[in-house]
mmCIF file of the N, C-alpha and C atoms, coordinates in Angstrom:
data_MODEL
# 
_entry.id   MODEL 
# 
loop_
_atom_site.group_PDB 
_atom_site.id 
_atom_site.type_symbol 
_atom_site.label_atom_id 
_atom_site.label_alt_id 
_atom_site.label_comp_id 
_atom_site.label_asym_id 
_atom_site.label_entity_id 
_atom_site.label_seq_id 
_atom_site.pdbx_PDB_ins_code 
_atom_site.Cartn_x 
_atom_site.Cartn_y 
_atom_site.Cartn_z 
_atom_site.occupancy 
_atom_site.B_iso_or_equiv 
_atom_site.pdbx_formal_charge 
_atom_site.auth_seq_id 
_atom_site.auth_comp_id 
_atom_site.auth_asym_id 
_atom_site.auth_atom_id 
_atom_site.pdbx_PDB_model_num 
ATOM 1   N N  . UNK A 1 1  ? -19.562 16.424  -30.026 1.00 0.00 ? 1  UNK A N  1 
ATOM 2   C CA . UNK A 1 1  ? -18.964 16.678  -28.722 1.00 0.00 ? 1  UNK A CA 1 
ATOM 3   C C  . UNK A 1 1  ? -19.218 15.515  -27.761 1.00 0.00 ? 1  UNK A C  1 
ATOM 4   N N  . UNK A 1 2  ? -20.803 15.156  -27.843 1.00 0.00 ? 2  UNK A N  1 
ATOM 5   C CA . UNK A 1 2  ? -20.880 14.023  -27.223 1.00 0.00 ? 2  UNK A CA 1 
ATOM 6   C C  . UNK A 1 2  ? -19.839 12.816  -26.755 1.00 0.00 ? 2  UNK A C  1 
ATOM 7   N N  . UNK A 1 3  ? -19.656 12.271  -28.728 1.00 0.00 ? 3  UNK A N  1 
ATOM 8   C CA . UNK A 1 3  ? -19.149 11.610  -28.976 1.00 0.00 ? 3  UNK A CA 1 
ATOM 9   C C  . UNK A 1 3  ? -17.508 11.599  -28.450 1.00 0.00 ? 3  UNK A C  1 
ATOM 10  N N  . UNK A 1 4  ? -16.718 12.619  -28.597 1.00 0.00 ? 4  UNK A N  1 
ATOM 11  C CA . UNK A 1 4  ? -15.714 13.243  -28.198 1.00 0.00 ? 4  UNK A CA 1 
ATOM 12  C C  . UNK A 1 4  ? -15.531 12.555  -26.500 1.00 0.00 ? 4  UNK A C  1 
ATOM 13  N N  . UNK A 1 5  ? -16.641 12.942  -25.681 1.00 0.00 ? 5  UNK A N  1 
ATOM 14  C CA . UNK A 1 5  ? -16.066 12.921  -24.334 1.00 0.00 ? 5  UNK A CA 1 
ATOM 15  C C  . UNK A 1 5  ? -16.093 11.538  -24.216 1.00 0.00 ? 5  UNK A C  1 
ATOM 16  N N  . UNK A 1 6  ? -17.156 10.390  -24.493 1.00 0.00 ? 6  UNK A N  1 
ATOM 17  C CA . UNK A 1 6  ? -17.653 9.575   -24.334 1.00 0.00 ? 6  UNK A CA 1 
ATOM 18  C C  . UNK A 1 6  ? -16.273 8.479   -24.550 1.00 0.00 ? 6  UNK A C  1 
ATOM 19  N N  . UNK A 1 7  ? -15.567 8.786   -25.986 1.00 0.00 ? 7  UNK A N  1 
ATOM 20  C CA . UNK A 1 7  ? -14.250 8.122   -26.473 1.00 0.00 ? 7  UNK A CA 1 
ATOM 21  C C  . UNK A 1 7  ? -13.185 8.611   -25.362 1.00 0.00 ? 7  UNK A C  1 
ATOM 22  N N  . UNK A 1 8  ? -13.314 9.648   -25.127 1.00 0.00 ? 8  UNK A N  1 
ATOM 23  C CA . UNK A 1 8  ? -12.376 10.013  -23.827 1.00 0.00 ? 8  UNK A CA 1 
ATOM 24  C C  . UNK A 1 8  ? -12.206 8.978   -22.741 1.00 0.00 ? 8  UNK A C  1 
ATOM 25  N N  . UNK A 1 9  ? -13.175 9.049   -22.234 1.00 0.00 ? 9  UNK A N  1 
ATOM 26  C CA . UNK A 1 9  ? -13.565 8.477   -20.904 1.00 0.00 ? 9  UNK A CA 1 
ATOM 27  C C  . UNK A 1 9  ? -13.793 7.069   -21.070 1.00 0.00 ? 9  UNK A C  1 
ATOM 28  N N  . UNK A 1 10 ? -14.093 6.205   -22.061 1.00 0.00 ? 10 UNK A N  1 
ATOM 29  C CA . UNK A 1 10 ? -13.873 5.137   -22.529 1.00 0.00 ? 10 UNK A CA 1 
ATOM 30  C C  . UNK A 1 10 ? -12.168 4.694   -22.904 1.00 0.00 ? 10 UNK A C  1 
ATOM 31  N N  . UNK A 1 11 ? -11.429 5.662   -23.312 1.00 0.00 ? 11 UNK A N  1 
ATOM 32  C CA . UNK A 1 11 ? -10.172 5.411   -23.616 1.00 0.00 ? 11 UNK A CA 1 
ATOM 33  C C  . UNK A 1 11 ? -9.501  5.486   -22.399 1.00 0.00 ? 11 UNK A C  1 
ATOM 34  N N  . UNK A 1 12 ? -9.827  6.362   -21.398 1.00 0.00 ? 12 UNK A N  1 
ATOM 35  C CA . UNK A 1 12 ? -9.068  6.241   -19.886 1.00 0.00 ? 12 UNK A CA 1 
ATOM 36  C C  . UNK A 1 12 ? -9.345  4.949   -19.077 1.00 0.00 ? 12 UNK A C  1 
ATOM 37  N N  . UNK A 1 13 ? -10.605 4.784   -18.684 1.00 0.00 ? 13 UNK A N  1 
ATOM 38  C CA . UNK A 1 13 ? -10.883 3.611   -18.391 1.00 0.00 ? 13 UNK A CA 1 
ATOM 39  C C  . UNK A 1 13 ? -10.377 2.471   -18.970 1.00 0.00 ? 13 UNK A C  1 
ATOM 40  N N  . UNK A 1 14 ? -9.980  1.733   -19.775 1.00 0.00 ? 14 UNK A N  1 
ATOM 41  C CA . UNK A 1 14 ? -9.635  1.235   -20.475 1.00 0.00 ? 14 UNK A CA 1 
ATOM 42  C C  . UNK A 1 14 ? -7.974  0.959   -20.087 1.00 0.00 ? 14 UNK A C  1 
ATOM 43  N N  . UNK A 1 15 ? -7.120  1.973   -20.742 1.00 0.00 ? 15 UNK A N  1 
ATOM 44  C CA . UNK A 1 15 ? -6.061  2.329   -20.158 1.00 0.00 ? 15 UNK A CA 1 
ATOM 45  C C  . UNK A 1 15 ? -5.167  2.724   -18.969 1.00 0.00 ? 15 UNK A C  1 
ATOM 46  N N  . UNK A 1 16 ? -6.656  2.875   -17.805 1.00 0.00 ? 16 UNK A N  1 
ATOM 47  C CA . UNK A 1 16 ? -5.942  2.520   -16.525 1.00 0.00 ? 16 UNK A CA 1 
ATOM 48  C C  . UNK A 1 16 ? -5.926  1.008   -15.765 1.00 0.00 ? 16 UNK A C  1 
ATOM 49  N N  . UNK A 1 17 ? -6.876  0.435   -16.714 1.00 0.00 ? 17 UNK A N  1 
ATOM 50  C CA . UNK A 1 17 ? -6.847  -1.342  -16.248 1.00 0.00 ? 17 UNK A CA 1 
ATOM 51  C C  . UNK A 1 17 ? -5.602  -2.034  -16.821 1.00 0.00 ? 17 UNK A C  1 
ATOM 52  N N  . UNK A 1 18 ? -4.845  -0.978  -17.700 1.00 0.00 ? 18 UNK A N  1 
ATOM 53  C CA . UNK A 1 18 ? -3.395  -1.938  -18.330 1.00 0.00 ? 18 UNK A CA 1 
ATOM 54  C C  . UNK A 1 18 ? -2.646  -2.073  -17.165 1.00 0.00 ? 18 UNK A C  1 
ATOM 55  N N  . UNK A 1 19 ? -2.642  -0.895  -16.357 1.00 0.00 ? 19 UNK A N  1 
ATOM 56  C CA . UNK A 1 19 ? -1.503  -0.469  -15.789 1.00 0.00 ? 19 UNK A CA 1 
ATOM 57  C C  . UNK A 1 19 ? -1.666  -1.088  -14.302 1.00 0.00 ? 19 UNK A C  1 
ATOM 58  N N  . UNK A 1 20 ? -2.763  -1.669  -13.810 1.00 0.00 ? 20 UNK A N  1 
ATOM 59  C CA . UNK A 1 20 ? -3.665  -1.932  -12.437 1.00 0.00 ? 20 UNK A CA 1 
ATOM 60  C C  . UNK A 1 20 ? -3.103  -3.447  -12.660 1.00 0.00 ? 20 UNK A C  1 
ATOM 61  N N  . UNK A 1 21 ? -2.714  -3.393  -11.319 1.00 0.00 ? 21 UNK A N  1 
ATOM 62  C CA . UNK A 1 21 ? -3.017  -5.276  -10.934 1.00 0.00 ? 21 UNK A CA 1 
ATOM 63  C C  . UNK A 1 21 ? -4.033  -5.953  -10.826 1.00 0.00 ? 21 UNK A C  1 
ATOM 64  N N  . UNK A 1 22 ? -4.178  -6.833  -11.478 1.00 0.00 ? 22 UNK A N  1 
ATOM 65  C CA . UNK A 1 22 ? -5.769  -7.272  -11.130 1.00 0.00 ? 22 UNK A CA 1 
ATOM 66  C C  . UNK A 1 22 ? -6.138  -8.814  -10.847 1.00 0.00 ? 22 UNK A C  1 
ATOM 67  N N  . UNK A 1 23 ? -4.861  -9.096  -10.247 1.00 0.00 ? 23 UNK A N  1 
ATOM 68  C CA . UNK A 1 23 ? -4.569  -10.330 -9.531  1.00 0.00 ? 23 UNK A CA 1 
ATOM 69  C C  . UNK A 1 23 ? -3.916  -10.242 -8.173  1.00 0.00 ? 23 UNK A C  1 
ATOM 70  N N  . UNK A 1 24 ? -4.067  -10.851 -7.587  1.00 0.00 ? 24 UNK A N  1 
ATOM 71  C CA . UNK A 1 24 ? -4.038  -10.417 -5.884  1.00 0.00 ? 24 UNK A CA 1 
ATOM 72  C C  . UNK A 1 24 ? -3.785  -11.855 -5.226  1.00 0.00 ? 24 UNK A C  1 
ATOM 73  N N  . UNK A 1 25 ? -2.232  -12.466 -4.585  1.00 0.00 ? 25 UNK A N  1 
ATOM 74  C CA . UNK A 1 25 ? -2.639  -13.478 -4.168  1.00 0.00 ? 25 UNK A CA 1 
ATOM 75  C C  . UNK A 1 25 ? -2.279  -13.346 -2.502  1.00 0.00 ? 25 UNK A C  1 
ATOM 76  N N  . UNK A 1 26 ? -3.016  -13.792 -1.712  1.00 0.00 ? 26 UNK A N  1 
ATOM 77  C CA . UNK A 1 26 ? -2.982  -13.825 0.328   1.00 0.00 ? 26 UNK A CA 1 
ATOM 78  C C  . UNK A 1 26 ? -1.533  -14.699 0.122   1.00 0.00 ? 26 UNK A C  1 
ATOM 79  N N  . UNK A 1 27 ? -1.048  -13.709 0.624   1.00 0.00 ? 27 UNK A N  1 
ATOM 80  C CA . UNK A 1 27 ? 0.649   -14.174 1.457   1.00 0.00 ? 27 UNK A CA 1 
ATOM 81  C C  . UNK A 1 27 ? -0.026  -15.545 2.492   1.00 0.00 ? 27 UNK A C  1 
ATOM 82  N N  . UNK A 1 28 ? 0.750   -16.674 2.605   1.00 0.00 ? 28 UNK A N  1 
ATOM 83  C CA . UNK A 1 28 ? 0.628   -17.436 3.573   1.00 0.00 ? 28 UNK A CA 1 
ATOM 84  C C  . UNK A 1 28 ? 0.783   -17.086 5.200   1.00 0.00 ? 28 UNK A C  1 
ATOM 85  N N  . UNK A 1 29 ? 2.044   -16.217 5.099   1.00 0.00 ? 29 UNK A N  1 
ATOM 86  C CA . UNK A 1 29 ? 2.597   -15.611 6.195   1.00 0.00 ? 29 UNK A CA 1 
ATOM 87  C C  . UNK A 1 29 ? 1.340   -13.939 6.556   1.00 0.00 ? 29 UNK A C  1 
ATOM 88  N N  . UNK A 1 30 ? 0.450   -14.147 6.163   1.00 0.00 ? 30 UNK A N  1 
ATOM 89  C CA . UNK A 1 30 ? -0.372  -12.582 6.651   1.00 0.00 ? 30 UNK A CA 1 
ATOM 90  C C  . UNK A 1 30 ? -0.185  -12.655 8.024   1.00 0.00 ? 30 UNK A C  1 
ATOM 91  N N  . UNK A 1 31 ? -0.293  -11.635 9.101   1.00 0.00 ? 31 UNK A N  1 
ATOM 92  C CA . UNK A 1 31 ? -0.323  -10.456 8.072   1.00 0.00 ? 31 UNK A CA 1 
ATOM 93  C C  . UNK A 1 31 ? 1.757   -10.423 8.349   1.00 0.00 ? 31 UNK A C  1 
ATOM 94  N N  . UNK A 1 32 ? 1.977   -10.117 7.030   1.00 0.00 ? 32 UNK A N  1 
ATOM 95  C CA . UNK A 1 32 ? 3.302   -9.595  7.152   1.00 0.00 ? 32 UNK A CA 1 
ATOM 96  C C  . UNK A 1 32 ? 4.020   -8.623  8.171   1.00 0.00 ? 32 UNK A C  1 
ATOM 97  N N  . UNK A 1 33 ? 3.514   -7.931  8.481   1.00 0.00 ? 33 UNK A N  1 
ATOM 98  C CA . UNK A 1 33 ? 4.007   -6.777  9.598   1.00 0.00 ? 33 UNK A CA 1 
ATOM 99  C C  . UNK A 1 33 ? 3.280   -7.006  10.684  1.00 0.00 ? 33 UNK A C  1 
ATOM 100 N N  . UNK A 1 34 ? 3.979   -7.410  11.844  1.00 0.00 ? 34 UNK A N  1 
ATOM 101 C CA . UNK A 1 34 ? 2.880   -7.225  12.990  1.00 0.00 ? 34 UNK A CA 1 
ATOM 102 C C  . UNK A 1 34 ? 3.841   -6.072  14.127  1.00 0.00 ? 34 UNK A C  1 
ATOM 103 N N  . UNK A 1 35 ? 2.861   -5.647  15.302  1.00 0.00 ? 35 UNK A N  1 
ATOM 104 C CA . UNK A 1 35 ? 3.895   -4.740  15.725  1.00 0.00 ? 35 UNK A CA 1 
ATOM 105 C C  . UNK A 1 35 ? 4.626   -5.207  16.995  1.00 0.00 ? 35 UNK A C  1 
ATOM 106 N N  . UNK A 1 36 ? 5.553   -4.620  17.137  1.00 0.00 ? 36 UNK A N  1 
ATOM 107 C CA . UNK A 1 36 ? 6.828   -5.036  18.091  1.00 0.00 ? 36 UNK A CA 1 
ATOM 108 C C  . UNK A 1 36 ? 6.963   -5.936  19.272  1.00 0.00 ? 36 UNK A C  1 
ATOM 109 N N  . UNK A 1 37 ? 7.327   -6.009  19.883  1.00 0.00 ? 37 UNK A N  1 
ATOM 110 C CA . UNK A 1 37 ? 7.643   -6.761  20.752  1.00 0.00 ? 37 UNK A CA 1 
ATOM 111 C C  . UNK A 1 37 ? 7.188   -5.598  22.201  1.00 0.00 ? 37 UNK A C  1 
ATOM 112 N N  . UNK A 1 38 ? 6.577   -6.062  23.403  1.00 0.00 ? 38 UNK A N  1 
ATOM 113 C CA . UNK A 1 38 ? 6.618   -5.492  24.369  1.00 0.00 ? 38 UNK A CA 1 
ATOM 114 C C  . UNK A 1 38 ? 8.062   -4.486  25.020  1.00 0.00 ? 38 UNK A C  1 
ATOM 115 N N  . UNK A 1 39 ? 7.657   -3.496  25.263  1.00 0.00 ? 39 UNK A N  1 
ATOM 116 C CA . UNK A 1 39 ? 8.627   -1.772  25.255  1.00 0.00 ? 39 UNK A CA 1 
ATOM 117 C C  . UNK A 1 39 ? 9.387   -1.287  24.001  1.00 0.00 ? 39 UNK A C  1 
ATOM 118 N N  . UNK A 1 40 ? 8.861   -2.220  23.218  1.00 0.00 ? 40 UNK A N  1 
ATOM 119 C CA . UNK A 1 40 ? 9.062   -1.790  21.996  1.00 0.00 ? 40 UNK A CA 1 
ATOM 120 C C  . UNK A 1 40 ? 8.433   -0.538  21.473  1.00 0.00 ? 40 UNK A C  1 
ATOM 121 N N  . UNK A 1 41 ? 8.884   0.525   20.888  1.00 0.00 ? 41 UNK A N  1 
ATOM 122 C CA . UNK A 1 41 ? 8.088   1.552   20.254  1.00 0.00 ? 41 UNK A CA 1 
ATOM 123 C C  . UNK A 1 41 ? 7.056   1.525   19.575  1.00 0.00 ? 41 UNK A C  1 
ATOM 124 N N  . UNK A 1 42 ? 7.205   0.554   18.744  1.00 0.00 ? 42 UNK A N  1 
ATOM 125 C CA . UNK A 1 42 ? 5.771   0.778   18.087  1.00 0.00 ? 42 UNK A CA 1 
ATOM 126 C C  . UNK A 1 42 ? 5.234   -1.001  18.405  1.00 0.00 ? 42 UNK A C  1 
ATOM 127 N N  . UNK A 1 43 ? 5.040   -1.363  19.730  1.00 0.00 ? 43 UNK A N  1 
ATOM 128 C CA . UNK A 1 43 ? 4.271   -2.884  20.103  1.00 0.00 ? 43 UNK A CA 1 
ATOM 129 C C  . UNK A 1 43 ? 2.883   -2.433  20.458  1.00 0.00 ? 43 UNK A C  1 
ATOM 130 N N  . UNK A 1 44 ? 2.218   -1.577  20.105  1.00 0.00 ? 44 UNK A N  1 
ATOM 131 C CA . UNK A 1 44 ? 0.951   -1.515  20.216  1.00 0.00 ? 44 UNK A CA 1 
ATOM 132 C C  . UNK A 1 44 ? 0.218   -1.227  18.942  1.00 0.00 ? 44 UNK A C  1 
ATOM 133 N N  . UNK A 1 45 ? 0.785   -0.645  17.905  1.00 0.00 ? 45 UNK A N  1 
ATOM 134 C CA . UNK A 1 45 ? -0.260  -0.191  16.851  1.00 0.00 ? 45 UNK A CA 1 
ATOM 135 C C  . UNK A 1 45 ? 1.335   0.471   15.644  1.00 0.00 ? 45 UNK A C  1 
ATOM 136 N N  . UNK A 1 46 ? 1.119   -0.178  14.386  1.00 0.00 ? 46 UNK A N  1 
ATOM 137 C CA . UNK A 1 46 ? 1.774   -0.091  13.234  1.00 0.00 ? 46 UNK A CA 1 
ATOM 138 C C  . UNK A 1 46 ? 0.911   0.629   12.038  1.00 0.00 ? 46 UNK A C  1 
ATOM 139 N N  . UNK A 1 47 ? 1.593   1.356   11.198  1.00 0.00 ? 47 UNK A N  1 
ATOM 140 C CA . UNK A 1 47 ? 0.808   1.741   9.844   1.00 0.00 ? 47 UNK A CA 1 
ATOM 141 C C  . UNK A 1 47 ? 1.838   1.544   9.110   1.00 0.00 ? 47 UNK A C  1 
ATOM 142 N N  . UNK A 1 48 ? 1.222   0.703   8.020   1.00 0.00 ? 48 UNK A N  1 
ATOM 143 C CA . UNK A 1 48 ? 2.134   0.442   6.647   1.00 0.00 ? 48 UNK A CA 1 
ATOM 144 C C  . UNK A 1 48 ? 2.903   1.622   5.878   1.00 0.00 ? 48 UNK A C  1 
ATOM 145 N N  . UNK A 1 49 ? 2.673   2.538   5.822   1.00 0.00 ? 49 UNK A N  1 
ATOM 146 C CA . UNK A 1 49 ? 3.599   3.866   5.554   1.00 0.00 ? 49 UNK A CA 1 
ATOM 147 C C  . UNK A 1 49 ? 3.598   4.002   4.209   1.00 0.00 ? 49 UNK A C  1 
ATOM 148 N N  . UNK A 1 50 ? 4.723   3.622   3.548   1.00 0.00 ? 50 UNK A N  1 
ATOM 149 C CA . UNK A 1 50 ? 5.011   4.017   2.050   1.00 0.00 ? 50 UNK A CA 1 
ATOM 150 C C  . UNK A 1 50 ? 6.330   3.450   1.816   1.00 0.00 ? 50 UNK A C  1 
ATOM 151 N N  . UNK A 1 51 ? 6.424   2.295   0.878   1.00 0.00 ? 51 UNK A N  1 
ATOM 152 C CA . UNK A 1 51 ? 7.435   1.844   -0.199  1.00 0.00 ? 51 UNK A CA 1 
ATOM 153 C C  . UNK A 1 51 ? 7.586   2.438   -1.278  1.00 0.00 ? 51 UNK A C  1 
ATOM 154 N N  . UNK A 1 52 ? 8.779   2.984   -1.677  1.00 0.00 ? 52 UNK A N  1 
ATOM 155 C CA . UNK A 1 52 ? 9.437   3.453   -2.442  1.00 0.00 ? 52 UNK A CA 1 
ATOM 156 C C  . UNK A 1 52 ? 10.616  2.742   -3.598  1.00 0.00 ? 52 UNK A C  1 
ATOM 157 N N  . UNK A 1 53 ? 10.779  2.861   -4.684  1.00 0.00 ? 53 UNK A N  1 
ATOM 158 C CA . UNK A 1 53 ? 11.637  1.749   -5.367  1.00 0.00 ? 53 UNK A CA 1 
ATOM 159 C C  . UNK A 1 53 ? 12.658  3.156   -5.877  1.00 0.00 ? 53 UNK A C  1 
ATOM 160 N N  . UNK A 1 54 ? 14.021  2.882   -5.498  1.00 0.00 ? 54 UNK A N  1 
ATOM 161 C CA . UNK A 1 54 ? 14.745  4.189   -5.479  1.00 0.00 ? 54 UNK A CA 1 
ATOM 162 C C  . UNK A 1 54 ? 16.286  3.510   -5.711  1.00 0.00 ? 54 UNK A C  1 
ATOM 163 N N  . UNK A 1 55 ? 17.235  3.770   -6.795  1.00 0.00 ? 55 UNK A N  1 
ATOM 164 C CA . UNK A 1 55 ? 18.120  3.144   -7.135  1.00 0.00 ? 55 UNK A CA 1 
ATOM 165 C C  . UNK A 1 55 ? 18.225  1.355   -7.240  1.00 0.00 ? 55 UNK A C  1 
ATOM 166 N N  . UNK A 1 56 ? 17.062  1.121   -7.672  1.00 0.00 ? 56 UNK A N  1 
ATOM 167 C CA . UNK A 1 56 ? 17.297  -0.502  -7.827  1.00 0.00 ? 56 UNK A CA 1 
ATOM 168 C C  . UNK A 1 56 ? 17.041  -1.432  -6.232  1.00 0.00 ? 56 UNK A C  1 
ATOM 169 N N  . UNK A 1 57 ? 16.665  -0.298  -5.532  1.00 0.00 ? 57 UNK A N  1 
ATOM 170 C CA . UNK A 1 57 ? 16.674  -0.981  -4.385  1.00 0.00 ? 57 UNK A CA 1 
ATOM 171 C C  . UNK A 1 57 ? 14.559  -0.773  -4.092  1.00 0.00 ? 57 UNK A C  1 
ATOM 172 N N  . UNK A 1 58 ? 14.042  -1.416  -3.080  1.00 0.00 ? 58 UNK A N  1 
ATOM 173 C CA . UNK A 1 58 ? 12.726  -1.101  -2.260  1.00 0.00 ? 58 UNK A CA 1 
ATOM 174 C C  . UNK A 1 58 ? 13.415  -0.488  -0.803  1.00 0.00 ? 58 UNK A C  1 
ATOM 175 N N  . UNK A 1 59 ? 12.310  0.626   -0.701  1.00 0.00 ? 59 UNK A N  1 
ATOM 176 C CA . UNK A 1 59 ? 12.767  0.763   0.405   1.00 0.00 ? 59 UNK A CA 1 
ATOM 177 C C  . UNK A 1 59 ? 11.590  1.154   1.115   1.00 0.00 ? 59 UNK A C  1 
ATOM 178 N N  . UNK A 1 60 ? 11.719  1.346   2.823   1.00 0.00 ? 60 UNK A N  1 
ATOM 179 C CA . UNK A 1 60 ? 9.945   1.201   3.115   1.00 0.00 ? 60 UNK A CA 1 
ATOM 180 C C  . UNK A 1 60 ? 10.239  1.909   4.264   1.00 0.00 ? 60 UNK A C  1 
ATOM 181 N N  . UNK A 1 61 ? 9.188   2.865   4.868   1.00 0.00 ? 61 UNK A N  1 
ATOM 182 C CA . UNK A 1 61 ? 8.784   3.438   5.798   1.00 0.00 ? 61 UNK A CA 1 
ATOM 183 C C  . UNK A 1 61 ? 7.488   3.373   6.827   1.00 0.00 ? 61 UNK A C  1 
ATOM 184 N N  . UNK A 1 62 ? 7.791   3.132   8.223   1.00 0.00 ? 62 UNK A N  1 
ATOM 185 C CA . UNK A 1 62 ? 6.512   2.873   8.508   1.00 0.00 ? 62 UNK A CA 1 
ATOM 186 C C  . UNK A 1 62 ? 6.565   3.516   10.208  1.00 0.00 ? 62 UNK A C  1 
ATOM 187 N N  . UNK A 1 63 ? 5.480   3.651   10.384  1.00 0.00 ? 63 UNK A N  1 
ATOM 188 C CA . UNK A 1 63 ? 5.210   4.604   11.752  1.00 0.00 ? 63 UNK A CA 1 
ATOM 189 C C  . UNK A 1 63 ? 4.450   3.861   12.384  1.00 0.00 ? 63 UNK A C  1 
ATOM 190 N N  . UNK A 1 64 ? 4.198   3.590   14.021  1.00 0.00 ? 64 UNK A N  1 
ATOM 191 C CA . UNK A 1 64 ? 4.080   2.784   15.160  1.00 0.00 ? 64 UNK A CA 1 
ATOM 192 C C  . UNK A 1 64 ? 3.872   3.587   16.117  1.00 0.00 ? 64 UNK A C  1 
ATOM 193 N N  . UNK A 1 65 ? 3.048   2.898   16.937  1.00 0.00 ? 65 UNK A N  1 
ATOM 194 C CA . UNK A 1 65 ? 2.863   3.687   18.516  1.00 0.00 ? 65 UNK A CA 1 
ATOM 195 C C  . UNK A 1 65 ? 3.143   2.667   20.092  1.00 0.00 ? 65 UNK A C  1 
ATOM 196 N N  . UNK A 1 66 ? 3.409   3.323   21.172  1.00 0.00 ? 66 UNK A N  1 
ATOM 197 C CA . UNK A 1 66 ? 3.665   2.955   22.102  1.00 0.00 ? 66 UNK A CA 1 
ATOM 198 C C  . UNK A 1 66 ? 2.533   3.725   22.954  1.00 0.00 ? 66 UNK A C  1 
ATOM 199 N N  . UNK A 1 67 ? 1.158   3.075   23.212  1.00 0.00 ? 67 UNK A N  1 
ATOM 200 C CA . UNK A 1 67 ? 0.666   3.726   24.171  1.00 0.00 ? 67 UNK A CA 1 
ATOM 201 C C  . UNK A 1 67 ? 0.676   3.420   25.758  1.00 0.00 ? 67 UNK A C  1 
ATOM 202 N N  . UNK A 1 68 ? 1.949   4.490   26.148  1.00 0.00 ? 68 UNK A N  1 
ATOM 203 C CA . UNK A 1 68 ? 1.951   4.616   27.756  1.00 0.00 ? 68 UNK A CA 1 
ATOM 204 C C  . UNK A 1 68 ? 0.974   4.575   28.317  1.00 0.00 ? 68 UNK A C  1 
ATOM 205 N N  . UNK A 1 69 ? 0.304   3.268   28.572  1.00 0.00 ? 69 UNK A N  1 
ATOM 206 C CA . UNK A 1 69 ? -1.083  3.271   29.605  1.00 0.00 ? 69 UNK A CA 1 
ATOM 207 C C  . UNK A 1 69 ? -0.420  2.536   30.815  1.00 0.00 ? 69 UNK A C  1 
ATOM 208 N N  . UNK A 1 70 ? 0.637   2.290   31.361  1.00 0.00 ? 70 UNK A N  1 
ATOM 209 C CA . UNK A 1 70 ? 1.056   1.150   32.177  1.00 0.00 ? 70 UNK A CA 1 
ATOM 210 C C  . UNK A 1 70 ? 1.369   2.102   33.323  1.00 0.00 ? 70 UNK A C  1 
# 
């Protein structure tokens, strides 16, 4: 049984490093997204959201804030 889990958990590990990137290179242009322009909706604070790859296309969603302190 030991043996059993041990090959398990050795075989997952293993098999989730195929699938993992494990090269990473810094965009020149970082950071890629910055947020808006002044009265802009989201010119104070951005979150990267979620890319999606959906008919051959990328497509991306992302949420921003405008904090009315003025």
């Amino acid at each position: 049984m030991k043996t059993s889990v041990f090959s398990f958990l050795l075989l997952t590990f293993f098999s989730l490093n195929l699938y993992c990137q494990v090269h990473w290179e810094k965009h020149p242009d970082n950071p890629v997204m910055v947020p808006g322009s002044a009265g802009e909706w989201d010119e104070d604070y951005i979150n990267p959201g979620s890319i999606v790859y959906y008919d051959s296309t990328y497509h991306m969603w992302y949420s921003g804030s405008w904090f009315n302190s003025r």
